[in-house]
BAMIVEX-285026 format. One record per residue (C-alpha): residue number from 1; residue in one letter; x, y, z. Coordinates in steps of 0.5 Angstrom, whole numbers, plus 500, padded with zeros to 3 digits. Layout:
{roba=NUM, kolmar=a, px=X, py=Y, pz=Z} .
...
END
This chain:
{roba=1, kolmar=x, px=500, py=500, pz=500} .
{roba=2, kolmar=x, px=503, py=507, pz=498} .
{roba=3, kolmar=x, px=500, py=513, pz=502} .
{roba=4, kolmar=x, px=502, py=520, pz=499} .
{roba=5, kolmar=x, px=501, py=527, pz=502} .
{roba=6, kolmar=x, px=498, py=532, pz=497} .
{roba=7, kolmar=x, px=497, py=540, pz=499} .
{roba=8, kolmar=x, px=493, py=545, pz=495} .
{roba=9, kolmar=x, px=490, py=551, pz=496} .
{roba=10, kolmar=x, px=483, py=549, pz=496} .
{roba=11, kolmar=x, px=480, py=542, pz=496} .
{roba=12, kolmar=x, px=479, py=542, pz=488} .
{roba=13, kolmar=x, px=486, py=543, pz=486} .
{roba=14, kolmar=x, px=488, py=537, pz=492} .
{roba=15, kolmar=x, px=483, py=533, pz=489} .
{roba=16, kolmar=x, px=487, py=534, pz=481} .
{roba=17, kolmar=x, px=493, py=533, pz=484} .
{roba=18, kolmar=x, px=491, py=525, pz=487} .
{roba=19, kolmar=x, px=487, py=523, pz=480} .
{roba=20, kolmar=x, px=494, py=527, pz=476} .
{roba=21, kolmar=x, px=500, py=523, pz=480} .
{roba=22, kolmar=x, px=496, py=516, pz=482} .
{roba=23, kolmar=x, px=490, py=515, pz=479} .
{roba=24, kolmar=x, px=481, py=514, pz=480} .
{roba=25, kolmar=x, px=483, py=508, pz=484} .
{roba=26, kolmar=x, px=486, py=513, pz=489} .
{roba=27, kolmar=x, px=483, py=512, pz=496} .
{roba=28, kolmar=x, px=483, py=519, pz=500} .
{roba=29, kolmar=x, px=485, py=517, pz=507} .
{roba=30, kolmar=x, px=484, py=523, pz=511} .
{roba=31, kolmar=x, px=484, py=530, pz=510} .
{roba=32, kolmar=x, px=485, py=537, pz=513} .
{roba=33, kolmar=x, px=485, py=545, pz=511} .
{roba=34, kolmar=x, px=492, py=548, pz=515} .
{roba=35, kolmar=x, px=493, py=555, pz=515} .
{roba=36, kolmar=x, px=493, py=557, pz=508} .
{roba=37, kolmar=x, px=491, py=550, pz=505} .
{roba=38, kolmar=x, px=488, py=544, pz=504} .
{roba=39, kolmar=x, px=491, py=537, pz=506} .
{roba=40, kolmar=x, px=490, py=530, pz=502} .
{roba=41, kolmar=x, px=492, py=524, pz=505} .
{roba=42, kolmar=x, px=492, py=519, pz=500} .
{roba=43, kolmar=x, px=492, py=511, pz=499} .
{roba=44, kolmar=x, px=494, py=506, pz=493} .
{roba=45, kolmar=x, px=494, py=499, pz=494} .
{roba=46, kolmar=x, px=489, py=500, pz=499} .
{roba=47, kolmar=x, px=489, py=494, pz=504} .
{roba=48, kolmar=x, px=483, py=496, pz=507} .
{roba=49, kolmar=x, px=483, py=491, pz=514} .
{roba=50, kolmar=x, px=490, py=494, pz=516} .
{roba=51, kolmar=x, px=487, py=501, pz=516} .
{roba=52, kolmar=x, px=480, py=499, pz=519} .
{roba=53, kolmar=x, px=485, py=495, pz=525} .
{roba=54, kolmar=x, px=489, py=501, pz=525} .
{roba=55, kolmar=x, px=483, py=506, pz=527} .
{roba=56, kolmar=x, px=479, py=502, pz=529} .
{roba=57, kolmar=x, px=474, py=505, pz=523} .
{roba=58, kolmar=x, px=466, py=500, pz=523} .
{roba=59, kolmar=x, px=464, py=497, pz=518} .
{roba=60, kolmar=x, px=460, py=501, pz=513} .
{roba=61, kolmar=x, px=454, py=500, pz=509} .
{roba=62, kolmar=x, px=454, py=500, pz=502} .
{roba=63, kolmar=x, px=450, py=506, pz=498} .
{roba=64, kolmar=x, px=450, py=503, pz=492} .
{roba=65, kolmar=x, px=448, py=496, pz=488} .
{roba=66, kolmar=x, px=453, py=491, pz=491} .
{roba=67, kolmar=x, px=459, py=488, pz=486} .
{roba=68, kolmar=x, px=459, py=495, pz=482} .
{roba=69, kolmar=x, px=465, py=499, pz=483} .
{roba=70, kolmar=x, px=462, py=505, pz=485} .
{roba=71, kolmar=x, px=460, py=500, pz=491} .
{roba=72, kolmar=x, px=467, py=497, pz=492} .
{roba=73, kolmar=x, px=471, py=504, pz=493} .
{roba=74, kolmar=x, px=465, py=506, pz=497} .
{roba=75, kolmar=x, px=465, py=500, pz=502} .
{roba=76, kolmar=x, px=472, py=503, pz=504} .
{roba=77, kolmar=x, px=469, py=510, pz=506} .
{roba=78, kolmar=x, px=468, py=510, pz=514} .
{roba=79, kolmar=x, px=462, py=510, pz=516} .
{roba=80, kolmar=x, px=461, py=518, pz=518} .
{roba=81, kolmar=x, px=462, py=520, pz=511} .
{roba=82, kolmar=x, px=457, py=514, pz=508} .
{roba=83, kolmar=x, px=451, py=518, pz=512} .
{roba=84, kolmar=x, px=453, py=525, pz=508} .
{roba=85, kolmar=x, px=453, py=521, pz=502} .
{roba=86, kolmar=x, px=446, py=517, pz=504} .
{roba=87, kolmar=x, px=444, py=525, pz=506} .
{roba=88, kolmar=x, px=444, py=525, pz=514} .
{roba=89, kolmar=x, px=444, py=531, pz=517} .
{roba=90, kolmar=x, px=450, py=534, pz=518} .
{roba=91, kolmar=x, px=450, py=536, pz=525} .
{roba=92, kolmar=x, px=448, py=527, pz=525} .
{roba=93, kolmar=x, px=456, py=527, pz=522} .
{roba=94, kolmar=x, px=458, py=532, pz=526} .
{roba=95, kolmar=x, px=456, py=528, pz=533} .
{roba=96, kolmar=x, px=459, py=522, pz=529} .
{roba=97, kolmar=x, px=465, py=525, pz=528} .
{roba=98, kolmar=x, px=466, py=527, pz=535} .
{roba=99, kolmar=x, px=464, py=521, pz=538} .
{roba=100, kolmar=x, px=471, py=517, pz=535} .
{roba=101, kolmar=x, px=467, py=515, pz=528} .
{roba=102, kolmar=x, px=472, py=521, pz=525} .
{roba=103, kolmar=x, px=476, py=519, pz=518} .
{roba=104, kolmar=x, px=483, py=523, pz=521} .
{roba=105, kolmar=x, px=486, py=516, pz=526} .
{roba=106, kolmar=x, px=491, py=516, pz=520} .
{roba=107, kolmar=x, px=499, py=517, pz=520} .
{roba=108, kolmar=x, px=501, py=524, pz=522} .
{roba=109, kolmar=x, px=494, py=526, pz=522} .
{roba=110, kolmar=x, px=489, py=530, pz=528} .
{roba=111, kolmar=x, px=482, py=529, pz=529} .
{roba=112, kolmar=x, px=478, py=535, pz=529} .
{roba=113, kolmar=x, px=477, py=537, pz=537} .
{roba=114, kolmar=x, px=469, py=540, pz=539} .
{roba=115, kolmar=x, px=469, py=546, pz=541} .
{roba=116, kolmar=x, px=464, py=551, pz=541} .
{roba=117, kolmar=x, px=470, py=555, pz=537} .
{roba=118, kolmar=x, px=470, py=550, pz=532} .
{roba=119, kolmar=x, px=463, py=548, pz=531} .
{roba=120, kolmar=x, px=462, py=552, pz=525} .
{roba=121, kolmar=x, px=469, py=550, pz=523} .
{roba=122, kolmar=x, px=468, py=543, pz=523} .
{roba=123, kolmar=x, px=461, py=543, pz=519} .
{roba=124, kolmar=x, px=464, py=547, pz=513} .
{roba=125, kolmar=x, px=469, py=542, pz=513} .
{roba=126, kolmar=x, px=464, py=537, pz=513} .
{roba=127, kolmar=x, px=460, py=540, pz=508} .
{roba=128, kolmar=x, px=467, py=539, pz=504} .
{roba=129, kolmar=x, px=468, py=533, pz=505} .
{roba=130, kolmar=x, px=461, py=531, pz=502} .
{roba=131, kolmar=x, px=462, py=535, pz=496} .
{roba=132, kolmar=x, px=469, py=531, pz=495} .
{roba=133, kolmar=x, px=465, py=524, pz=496} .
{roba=134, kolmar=x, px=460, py=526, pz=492} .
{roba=135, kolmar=x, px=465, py=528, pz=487} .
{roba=136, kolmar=x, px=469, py=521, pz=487} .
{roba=137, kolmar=x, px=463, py=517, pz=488} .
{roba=138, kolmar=x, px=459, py=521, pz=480} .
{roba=139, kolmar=x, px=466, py=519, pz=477} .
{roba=140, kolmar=x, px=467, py=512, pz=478} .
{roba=141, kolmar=x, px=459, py=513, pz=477} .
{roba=142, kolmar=x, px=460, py=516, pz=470} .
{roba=143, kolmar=x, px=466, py=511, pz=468} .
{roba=144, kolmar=x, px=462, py=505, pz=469} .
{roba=145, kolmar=x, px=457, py=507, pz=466} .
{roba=146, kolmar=x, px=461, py=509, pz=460} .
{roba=147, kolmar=x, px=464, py=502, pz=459} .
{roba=148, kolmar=x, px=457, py=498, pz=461} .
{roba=149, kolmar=x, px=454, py=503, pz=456} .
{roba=150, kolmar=x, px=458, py=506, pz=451} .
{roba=151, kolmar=x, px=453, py=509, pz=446} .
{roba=152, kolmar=x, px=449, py=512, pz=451} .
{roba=153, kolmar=x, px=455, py=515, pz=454} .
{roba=154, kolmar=x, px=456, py=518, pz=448} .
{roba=155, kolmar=x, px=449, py=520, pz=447} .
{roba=156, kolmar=x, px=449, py=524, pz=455} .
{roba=157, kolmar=x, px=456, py=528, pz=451} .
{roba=158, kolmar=x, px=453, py=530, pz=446} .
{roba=159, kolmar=x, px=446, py=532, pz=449} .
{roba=160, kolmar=x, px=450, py=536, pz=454} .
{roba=161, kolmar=x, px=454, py=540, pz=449} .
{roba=162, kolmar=x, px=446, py=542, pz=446} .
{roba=163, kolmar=x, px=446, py=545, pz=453} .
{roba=164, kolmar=x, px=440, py=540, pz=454} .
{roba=165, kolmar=x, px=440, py=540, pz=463} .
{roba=166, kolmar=x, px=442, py=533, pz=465} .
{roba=167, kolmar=x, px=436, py=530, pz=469} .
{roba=168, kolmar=x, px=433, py=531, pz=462} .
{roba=169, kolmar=x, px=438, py=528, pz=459} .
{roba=170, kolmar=x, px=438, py=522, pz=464} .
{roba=171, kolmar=x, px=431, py=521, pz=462} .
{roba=172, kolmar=x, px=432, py=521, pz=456} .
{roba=173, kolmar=x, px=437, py=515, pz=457} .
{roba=174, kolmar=x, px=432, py=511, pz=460} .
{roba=175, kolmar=x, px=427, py=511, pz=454} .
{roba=176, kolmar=x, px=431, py=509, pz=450} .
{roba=177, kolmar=x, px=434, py=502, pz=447} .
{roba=178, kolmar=x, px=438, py=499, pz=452} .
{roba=179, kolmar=x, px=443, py=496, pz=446} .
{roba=180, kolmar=x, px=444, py=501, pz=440} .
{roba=181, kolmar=x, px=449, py=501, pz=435} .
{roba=182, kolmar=x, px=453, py=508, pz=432} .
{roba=183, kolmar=x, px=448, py=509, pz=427} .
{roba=184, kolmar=x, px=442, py=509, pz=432} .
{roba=185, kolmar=x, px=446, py=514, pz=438} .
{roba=186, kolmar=x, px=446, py=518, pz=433} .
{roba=187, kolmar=x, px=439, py=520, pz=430} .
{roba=188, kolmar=x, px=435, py=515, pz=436} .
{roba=189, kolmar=x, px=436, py=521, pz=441} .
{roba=190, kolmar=x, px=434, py=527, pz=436} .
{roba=191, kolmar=x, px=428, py=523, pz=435} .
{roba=192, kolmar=x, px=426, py=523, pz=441} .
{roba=193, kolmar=x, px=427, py=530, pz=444} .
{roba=194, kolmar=x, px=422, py=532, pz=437} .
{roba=195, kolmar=x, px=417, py=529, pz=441} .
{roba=196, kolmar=x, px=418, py=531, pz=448} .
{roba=197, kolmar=x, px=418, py=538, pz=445} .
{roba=198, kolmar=x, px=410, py=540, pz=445} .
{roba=199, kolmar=x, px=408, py=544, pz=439} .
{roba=200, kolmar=x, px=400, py=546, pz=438} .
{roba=201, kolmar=x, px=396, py=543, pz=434} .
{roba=202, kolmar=x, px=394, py=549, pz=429} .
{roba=203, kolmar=x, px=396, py=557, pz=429} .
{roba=204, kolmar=x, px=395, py=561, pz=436} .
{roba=205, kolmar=x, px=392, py=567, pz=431} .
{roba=206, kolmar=x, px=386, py=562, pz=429} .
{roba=207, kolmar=x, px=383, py=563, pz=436} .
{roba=208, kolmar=x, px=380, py=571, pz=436} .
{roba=209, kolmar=x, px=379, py=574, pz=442} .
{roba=210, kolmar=x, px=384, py=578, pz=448} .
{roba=211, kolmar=x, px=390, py=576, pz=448} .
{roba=212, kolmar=x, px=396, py=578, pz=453} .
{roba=213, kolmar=x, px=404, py=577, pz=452} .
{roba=214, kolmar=x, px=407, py=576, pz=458} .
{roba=215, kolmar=x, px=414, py=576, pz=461} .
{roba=216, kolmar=x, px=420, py=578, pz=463} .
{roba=217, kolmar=x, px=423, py=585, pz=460} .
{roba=218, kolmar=x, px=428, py=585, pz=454} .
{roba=219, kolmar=x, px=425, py=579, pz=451} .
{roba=220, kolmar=x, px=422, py=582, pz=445} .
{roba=221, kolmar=x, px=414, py=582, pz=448} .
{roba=222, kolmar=x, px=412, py=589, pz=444} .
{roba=223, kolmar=x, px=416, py=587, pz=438} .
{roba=224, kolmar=x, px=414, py=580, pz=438} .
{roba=225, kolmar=x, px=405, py=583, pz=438} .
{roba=226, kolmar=x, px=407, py=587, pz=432} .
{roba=227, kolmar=x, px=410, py=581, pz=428} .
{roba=228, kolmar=x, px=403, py=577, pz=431} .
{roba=229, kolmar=x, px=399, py=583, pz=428} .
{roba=230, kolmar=x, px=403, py=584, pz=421} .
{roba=231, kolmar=x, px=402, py=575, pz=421} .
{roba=232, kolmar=x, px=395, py=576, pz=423} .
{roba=233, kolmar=x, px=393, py=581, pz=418} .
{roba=234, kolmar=x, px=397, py=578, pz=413} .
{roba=235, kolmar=x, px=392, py=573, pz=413} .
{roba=236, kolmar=x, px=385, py=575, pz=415} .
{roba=237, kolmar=x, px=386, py=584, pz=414} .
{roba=238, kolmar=x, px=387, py=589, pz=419} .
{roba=239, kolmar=x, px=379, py=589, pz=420} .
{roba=240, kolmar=x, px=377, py=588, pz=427} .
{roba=241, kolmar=x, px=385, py=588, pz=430} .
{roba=242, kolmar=x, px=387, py=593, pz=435} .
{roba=243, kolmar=x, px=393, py=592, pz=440} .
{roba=244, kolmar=x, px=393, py=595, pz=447} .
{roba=245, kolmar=x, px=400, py=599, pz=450} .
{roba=246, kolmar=x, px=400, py=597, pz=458} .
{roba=247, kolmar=x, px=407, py=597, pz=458} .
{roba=248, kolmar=x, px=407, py=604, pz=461} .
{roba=249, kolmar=x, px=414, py=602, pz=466} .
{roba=250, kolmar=x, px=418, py=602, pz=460} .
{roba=251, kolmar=x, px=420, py=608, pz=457} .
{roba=252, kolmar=x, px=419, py=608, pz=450} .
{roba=253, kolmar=x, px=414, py=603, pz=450} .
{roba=254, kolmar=x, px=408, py=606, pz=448} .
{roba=255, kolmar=x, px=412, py=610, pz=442} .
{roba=256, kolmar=x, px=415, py=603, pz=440} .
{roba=257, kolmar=x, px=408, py=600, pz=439} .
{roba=258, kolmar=x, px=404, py=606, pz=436} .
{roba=259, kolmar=x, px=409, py=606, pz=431} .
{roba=260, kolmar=x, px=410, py=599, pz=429} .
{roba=261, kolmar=x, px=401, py=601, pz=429} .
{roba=262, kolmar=x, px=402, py=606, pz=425} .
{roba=263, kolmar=x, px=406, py=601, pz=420} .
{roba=264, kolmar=x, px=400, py=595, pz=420} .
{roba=265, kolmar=x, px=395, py=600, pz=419} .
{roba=266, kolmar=x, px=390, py=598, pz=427} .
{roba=267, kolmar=x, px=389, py=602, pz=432} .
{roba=268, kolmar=x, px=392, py=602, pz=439} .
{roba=269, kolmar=x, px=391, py=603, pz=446} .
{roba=270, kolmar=x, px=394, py=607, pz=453} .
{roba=271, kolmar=x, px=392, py=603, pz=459} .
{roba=272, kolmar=x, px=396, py=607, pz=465} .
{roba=273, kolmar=x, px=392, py=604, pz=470} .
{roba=274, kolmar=x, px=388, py=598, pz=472} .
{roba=275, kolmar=x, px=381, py=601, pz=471} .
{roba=276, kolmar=x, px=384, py=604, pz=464} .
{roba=277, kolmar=x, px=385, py=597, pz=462} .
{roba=278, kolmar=x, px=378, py=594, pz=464} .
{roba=279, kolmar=x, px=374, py=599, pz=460} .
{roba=280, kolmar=x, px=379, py=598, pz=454} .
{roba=281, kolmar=x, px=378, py=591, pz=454} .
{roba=282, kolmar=x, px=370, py=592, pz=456} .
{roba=283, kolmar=x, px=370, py=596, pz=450} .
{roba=284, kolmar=x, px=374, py=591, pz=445} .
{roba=285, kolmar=x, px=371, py=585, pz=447} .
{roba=286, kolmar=x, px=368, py=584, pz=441} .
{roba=287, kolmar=x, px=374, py=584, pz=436} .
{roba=288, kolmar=x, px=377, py=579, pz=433} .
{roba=289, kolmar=x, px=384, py=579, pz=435} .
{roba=290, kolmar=x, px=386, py=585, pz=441} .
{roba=291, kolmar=x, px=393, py=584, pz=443} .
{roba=292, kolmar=x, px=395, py=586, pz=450} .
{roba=293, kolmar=x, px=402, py=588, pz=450} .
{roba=294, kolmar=x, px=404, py=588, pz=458} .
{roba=295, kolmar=x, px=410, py=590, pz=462} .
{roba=296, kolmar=x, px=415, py=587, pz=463} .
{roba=297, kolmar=x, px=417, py=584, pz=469} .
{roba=298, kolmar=x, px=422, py=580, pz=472} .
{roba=299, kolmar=x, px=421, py=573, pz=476} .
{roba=300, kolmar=x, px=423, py=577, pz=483} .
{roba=301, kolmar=x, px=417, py=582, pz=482} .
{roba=302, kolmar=x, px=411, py=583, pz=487} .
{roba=303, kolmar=x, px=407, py=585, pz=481} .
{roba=304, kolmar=x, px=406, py=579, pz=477} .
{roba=305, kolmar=x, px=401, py=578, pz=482} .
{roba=306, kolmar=x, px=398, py=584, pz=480} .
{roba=307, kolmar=x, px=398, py=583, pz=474} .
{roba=308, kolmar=x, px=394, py=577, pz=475} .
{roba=309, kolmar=x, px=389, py=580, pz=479} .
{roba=310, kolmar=x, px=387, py=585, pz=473} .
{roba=311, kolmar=x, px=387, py=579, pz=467} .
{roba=312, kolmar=x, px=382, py=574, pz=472} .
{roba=313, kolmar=x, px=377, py=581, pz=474} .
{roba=314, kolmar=x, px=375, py=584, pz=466} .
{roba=315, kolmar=x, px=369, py=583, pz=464} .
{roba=316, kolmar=x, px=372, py=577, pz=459} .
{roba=317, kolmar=x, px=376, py=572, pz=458} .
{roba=318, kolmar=x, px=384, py=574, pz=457} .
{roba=319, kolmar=x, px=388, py=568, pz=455} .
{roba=320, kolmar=x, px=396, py=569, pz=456} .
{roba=321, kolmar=x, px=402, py=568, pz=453} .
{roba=322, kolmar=x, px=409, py=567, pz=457} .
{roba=323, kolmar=x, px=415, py=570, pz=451} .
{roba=324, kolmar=x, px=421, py=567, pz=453} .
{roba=325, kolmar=x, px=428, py=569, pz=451} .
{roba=326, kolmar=x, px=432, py=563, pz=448} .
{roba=327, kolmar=x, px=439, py=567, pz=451} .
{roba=328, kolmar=x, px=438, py=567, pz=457} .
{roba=329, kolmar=x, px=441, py=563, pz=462} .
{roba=330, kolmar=x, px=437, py=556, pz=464} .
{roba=331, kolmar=x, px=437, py=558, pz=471} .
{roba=332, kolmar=x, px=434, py=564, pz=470} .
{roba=333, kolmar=x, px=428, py=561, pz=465} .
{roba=334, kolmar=x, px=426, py=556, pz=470} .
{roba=335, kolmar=x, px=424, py=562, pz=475} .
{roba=336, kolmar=x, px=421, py=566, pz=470} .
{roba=337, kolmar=x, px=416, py=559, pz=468} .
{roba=338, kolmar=x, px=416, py=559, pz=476} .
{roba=339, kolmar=x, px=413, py=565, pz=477} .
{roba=340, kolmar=x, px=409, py=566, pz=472} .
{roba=341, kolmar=x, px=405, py=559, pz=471} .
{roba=342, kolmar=x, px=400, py=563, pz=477} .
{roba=343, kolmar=x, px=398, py=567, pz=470} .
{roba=344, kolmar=x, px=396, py=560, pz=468} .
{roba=345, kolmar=x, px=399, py=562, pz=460} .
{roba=346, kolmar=x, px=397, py=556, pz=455} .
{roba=347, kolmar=x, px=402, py=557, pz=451} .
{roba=348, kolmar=x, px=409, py=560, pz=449} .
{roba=349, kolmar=x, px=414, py=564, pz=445} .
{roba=350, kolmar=x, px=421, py=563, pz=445} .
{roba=351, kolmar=x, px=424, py=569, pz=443} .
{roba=352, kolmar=x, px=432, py=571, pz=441} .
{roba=353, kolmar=x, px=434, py=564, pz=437} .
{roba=354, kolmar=x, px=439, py=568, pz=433} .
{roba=355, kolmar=x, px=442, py=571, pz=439} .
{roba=356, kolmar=x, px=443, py=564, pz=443} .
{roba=357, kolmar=x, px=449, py=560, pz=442} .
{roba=358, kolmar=x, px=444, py=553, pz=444} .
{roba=359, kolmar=x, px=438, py=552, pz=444} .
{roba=360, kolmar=x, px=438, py=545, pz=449} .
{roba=361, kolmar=x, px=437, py=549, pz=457} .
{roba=362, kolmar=x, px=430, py=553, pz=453} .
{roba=363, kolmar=x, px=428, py=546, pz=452} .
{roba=364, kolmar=x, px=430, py=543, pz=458} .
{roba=365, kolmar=x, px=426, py=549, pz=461} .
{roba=366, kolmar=x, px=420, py=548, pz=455} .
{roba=367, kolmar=x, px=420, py=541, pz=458} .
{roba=368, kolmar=x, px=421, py=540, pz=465} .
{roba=369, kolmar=x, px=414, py=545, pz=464} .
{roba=370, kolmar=x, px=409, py=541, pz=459} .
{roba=371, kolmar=x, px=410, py=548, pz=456} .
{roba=372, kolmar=x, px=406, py=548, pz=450} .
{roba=373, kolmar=x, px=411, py=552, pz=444} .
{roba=374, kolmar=x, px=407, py=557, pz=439} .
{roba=375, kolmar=x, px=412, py=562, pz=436} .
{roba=376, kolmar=x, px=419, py=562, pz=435} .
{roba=377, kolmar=x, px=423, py=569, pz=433} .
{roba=378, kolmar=x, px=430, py=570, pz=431} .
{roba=379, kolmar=x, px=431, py=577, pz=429} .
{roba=380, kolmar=x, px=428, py=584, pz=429} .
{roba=381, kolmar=x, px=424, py=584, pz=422} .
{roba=382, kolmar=x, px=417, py=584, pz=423} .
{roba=383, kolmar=x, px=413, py=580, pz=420} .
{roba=384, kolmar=x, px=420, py=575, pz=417} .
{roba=385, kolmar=x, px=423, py=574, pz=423} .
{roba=386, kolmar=x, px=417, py=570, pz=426} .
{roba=387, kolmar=x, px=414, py=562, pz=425} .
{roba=388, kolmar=x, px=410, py=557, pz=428} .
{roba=389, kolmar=x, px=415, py=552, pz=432} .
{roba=390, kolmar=x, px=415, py=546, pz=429} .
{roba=391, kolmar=x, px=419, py=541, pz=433} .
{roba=392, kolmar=x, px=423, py=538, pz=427} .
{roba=393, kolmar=x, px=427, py=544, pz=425} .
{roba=394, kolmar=x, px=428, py=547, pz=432} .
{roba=395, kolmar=x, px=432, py=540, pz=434} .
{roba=396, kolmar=x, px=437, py=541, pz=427} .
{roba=397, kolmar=x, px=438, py=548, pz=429} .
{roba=398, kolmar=x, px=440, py=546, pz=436} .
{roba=399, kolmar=x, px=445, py=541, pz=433} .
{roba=400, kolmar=x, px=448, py=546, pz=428} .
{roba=401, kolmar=x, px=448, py=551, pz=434} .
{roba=402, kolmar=x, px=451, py=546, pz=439} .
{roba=403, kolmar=x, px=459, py=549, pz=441} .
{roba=404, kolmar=x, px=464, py=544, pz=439} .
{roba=405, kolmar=x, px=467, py=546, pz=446} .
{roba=406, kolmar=x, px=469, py=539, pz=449} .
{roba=407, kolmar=x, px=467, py=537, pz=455} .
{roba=408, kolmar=x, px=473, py=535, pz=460} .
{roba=409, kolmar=x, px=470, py=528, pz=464} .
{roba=410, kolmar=x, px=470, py=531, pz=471} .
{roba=411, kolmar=x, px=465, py=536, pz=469} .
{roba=412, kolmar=x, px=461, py=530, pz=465} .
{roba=413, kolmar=x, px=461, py=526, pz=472} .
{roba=414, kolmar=x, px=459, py=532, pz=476} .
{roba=415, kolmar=x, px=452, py=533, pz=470} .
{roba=416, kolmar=x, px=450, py=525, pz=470} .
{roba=417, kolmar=x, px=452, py=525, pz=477} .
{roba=418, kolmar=x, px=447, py=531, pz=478} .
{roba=419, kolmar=x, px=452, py=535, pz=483} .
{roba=420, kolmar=x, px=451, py=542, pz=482} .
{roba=421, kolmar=x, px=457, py=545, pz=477} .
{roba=422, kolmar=x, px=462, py=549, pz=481} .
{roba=423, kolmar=x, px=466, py=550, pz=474} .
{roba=424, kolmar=x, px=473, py=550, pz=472} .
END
């Protein structure tokens, strides 16, 4: 058995060092954060039962299928850091530890004394440690998957460099084959991500009535009502249309929207209060397509709720449209939909497909939520720059738009093993 000592500045840069000089079959032993510094002990050609004699380590219980590697290298972990992995509390850790279940019994080594100075200290180091574990436990997870299943692994890469989320990614996974060749690996995944993705069946515009555009701002809702009304007047003429500007909070709204007016030739509307916009919609009702531009809110904004109050107290019904920007970040349009699913939209526009580098965390988002797609945008042009969603061809364009960044096998661990990316 070797044991090495490795010193890093933080744990991550230590961790490098261990896989670099001795490998994924490395044992981590101990470790310590010392004045300016982490310290790793480490393990290969680990005997086991030397070391459980020498610390007198219990035995511990198995977190995954008994006989796989993942569980053999996690058979050698003390009992203590097996509870974080099974999701115990830390402060249950944290009493472990100073009951004598601590990893640190090892050579030239120190356990962590409990004091109330240290209290803070040890749950930090803890909470490391956990982190570390997990870490170590996705990548023997990821390479085993990767030599059991080879063409699904290749799929999780190529879904990841979409920018599709990995428990979208993992789910997809399981619907597919369990034995497929290279050929299938390749289209079989793009199939399905078409039939995940929902479509409506038919045009939004056939439907007449009041109609709200609601969502973030900066995502193109004023732009996005005016390409609506030239689509729609295309169509039908520009008889019995006419747009609403309630996005009095943005300045330069209402000028944007009576001069994209002025252009299709409909009338427009000012609403600055909400009792404005009920005798607007009141007096309205009975044309065939209003289309309410709404000011744009962010998903942190009280008066989302607001909002909701006005649409469900008109005198008629008021369907909404949630406008998405396919640029922003994943994080960002998850809190978005969160927010505004109060406003129950049956429908969806994704906006910026030219400005977004992939598609897959719009997608993610999209299906995470059952949000059904109407429209999709990528550009200024009114009327060009709009077409109906058709899932087929949104798919090819997130391959021809997925980076060609490659994608280094911690971080492909991290994503399969669904731990939170810290980046490198």
């Amino acid at each position: 058995m070797k044991i090495k000592r490795f010193q890093a500045q933080d744990m991550r840069q230590a961790m490098r060092q261990v896989r670099e000089e001795q490998g994924v079959d490395a044992v981590i032993l101990s470790t310590r954060r010392s004045e300016g510094c982490v310290e790793i002990i480490t393990a290969v050609d680990y005997d086991e039962d030397l070391i459980r004699d020498a610390a007198g380590f219990p035995t511990p219980h198995p977190v995954f299928d008994a006989g796989s590697e993942v569980s053999r290298h996690m058979q050698q972990f003390p009992e203590t850091l097996v509870d974080l992995l099974h999701g115990r509390s830390l402060e249950t850790a944290a009493q472990a530890s100073r009951s004598g279940q601590h990893l640190a019994a090892v050579q030239n080594t120190q356990p962590i004394q409990p004091t109330a100075a240290n209290d803070e200290g040890l749950h930090d180091e803890l909470r490391e440690l956990r982190r570390l574990l997990e870490t170590q436990v996705a990548s023997l997870a990821w390479n085993e998957f990767g030599r059991r299943q080879p063409q699904h692994a290749r799929i999780f890469i190529e879904l990841t460099r979409m920018g599709i989320e990995s428990d979208i990614a993992r789910d997809m996974l399981k619907s597919l084959p369990e034995h497929i060749n290279a050929d299938q690996s390749r289209y079989l995944p793009l199939g399905l991500l078409a039939r995940k993705l929902s479509m409506r069946d038919g045009d939004l515009l056939e439907q007449s009535g009041i109609r709200a555009l609601v969502g973030p701002t900066g995502v193109g809702k004023t732009t996005t009502v005016a390409k609506l009304a030239a689509r729609y007047i295309e169509q039908h003429g520009p008889e019995g249309v006419a747009l609403i500007a309630a996005d009095h909070f943005r300045v330069g709204a209402d000028e944007q929207i009576y001069r994209y007016a002025r252009m299709l030739g409909v009338p427009v509307y000012a609403a600055a209060t909400a009792e404005e916009l009920h005798t607007l919609i009141g007096r309205l009702a009975d044309h065939r397509l209003v289309l309410l531009d709404t000011p744009g809110l962010g998903y942190r904004d009280e008066r989302i709720g607001e909002l909701l109050q006005i649409l469900a107290n008109v005198s008629v019904e008021v369907r909404t449209t949630l406008v998405l920007a396919a640029n922003v970040q994943v994080e960002a349009l998850q809190c978005t939909v969160s927010a505004y699913a109060q406003l129950a939209p049956d429908g969806c526009i994704l906006t910026k497909l030219d400005e977004a580098s992939t598609l897959g965390g719009a997608f993610s988002v999209l299906m995470r939520h059952h949000l059904v797609l109407d429209f999709v945008t990528d550009g200024q042009r009114v009327p060009e720059d709009l077409e109906l969603a058709q899932a087929h061809k949104l798919v090819c364009r997130a391959v021809r738009q997925q980076t060609g960044r490659s994608l280094d096998a911690e971080m492909l661990a991290e994503r399969f093993g669904a731990l939170p990316a810290t980046g490198t």
